[in-house]
One Martini backbone bead per residue (centre of mass of N, CA, C, O) as a GRO file, in nm:
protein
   83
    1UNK     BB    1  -4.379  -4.538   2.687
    2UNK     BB    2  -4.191  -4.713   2.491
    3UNK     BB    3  -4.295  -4.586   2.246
    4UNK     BB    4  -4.279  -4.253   2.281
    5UNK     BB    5  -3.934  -4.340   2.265
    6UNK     BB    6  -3.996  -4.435   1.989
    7UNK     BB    7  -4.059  -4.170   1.837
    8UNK     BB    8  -3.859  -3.977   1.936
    9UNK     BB    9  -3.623  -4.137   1.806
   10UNK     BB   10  -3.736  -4.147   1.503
   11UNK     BB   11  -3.737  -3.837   1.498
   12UNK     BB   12  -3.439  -3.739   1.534
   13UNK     BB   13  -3.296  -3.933   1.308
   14UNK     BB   14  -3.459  -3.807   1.093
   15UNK     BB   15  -3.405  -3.513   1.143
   16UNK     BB   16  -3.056  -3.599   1.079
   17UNK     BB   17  -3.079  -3.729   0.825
   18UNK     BB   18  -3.187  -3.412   0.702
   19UNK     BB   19  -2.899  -3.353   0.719
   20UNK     BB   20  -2.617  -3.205   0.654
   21UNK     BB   21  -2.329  -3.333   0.784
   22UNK     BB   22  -2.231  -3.120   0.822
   23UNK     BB   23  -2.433  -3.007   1.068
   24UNK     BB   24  -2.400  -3.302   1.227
   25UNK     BB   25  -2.148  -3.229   1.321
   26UNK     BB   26  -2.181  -2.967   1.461
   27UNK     BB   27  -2.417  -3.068   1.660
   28UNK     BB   28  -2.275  -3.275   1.794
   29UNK     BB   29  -2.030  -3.036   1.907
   30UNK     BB   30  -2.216  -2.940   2.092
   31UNK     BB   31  -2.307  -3.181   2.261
   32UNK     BB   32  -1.993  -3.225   2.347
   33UNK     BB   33  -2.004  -2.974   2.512
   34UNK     BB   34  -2.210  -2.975   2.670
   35UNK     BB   35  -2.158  -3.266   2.829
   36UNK     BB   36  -1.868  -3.095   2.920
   37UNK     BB   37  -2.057  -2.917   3.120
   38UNK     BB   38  -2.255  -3.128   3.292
   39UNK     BB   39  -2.049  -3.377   3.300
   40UNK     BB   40  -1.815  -3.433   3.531
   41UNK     BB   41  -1.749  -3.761   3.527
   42UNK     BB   42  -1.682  -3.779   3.242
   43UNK     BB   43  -1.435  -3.552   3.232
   44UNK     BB   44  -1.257  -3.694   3.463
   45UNK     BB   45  -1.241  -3.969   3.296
   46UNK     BB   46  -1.140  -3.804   3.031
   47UNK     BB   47  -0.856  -3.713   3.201
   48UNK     BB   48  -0.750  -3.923   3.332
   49UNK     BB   49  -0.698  -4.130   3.090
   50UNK     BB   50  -0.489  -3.873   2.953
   51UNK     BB   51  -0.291  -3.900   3.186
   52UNK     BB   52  -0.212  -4.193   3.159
   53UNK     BB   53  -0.135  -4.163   2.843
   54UNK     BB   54   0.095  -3.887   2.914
   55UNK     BB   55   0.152  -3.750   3.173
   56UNK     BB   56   0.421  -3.529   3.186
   57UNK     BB   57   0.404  -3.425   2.904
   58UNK     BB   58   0.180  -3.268   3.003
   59UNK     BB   59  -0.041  -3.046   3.067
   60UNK     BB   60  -0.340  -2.958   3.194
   61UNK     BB   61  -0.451  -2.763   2.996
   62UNK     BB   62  -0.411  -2.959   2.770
   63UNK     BB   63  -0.618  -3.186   2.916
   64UNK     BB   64  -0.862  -3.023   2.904
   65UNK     BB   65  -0.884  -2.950   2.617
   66UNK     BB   66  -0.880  -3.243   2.509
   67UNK     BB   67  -1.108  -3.341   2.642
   68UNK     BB   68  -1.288  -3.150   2.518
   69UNK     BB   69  -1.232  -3.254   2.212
   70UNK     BB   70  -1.325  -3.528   2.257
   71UNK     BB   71  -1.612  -3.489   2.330
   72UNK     BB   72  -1.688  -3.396   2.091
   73UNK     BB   73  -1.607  -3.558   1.876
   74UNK     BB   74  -1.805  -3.760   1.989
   75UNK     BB   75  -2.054  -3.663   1.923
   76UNK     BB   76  -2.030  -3.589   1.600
   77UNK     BB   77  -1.987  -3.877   1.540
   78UNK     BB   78  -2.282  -4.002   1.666
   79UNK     BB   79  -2.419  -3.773   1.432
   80UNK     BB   80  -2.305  -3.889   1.194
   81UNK     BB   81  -2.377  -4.210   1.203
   82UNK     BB   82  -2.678  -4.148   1.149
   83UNK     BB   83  -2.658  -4.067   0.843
   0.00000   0.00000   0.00000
């Protein structure tokens, strides 16, 4: 079983790394959207921590906002490392 996961994961790599790199960013940014579509808990994680340290300085929907594009940059940052 971990060979077929070793085979998949250097399969999906190759894949990005020819990829063009803005592609493999952008591709990246759907994954960090997806991701803060279906996990909820990392992205209450990651609204937490930016109310914290921005506090009353901004609104919830800023902080909403900020959430969803820190996980996508994440994502991003994530798949343009791999090219």
């Amino acid at each position: 079983m971990s060979r077929l996961i070793y085979f998949i994961a250097l399969f999906v790599v190759t894949i990005i790394r020819t990829l063009p790199l803005r592609c493999c960013f952008r591709c990246g940014q759907a994954l960090g959207w997806i991701a803060w579509l279906i996990l909820p808990q990392y992205r209450r994680l990651a609204q937490r921590n930016l109310q914290i340290a921005f506090g009353a300085e901004v609104s919830s929907s800023q902080l909403r906002r900020w959430t969803r594009q820190s996980l996508m940059m994440l994502g991003a940052n994530i798949l343009s490392s791999l090219k």
